[in-house]
Wavefront OBJ file of the C-alpha trace (Angstrom):
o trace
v 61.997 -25.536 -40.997
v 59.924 -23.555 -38.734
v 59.430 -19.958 -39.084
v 57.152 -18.374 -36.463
v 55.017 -19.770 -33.735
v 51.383 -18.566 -32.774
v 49.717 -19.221 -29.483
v 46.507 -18.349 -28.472
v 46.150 -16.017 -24.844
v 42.849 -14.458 -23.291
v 44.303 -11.123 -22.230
v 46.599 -9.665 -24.943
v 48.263 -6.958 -23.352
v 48.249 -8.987 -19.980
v 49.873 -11.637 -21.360
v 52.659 -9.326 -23.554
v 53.823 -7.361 -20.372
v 54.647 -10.957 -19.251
v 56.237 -12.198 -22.454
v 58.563 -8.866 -22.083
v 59.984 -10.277 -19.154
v 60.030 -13.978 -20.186
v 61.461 -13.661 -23.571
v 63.931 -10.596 -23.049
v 66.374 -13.519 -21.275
v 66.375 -15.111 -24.818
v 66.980 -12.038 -26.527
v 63.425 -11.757 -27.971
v 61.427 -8.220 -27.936
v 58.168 -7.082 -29.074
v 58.758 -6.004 -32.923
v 54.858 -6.264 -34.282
v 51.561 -5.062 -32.594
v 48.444 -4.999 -33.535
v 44.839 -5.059 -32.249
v 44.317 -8.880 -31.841
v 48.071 -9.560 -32.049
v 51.714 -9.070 -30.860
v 54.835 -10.575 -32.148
v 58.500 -10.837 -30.617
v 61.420 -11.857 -32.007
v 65.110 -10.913 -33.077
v 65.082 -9.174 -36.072
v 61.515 -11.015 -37.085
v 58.163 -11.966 -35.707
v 58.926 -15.492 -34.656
v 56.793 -15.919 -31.466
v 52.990 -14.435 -31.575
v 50.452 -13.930 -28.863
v 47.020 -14.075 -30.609
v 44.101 -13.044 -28.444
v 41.135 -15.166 -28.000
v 39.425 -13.648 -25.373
v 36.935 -16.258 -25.257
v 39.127 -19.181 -24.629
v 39.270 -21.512 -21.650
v 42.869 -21.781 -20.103
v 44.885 -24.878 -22.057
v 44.762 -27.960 -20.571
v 48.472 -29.095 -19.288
v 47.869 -32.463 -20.700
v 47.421 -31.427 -24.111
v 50.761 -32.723 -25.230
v 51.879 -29.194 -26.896
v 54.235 -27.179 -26.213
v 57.000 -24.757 -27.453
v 60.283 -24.868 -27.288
v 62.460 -21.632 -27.866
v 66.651 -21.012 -28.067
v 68.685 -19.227 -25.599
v 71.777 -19.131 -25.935
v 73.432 -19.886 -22.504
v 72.092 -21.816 -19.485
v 72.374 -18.490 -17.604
v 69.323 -17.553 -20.088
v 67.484 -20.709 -19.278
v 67.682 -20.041 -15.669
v 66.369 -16.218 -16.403
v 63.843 -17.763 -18.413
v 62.385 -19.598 -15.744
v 63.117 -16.954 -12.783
v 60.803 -14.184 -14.624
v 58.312 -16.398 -15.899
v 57.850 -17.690 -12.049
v 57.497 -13.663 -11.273
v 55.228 -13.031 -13.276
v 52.919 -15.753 -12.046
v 53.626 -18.230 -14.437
v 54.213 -21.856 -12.963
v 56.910 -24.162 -13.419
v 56.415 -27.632 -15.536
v 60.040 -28.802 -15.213
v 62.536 -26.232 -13.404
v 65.889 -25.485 -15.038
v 68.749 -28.650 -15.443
v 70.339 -31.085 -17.864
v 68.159 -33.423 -19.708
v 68.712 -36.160 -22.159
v 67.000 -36.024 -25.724
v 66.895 -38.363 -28.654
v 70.087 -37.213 -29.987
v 71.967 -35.231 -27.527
v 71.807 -34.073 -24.030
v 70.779 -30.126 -22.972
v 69.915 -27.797 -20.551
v 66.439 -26.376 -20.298
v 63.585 -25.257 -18.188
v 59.783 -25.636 -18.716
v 56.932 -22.939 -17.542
v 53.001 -22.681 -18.255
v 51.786 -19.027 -19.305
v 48.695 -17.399 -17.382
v 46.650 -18.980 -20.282
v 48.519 -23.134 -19.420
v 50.624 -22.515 -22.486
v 53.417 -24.500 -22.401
v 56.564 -23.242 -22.959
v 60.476 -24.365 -23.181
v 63.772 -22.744 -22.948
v 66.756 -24.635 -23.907
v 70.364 -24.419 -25.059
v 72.818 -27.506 -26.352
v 76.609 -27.782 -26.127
v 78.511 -26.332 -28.804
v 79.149 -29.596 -30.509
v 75.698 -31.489 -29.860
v 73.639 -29.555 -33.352
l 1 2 3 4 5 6 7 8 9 10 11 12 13 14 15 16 17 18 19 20 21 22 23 24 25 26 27 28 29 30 31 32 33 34 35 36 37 38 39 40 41 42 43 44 45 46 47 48 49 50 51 52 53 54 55 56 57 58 59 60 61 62 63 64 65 66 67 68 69 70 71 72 73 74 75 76 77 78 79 80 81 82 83 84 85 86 87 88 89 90 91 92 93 94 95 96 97 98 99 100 101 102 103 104 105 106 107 108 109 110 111 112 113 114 115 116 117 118 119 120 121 122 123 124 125 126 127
């Protein structure tokens, strides 16, 4: 099991004012900061923003990408709305999709920094 994500962003406090709005649909806030680093989460630290001010943006064929629970498709929708106003850009907007195992709703965004990101919920019975 998984039990936090890092990812890597040029501006650190740019790139948290965004994750406010991104993440606060999914019911994640900022809980840690520190000079080179700021996690959200719950009740834990289970997304980070690490700054690497020297970085060139992420390529959007890189092949990774994060995927992160919310718990309605109301949230998924949110997800994408504030990551579009805060100048993020979409890489799949919100709708049903079929996986390996089950079917779900989710949206896709890049960060400022080409980070790609997922929000998606399941039906009750699918996990």
């Amino acid at each position: 099991m998984i039990d936090h994500v890092s990812i890597a962003v040029r501006d650190l406090e740019a790139s948290a004012r965004v994750y406010d709005r991104i993440l606060a649909p999914l019911g994640l806030t900022r809980l840690v900061e520190r000079p080179a680093t700021i996690g959200f989460g719950k009740r834990y630290p289970e997304f980070w923003l690490n700054l690497r001010a020297a970085m060139t943006p992420v390529a959007s064929d890189t092949g990774c990408h994060v995927c992160l629970r919310a718990q309605d498709e109301a949230a998924v929708r949110d997800f994408h709305a504030a990551a579009l106003a805060q100048g993020c850009s979409s890489a799949g907007d919100p709708g049903p999709r079929q996986a390996a195992m089950t079917t779900y709703f989710g949206a896709f965004i890049f960060d400022l920094d080409g980070n790609k990101i997922e929000a998606v919920t399941f039906p009750r019975n699918a996990i």
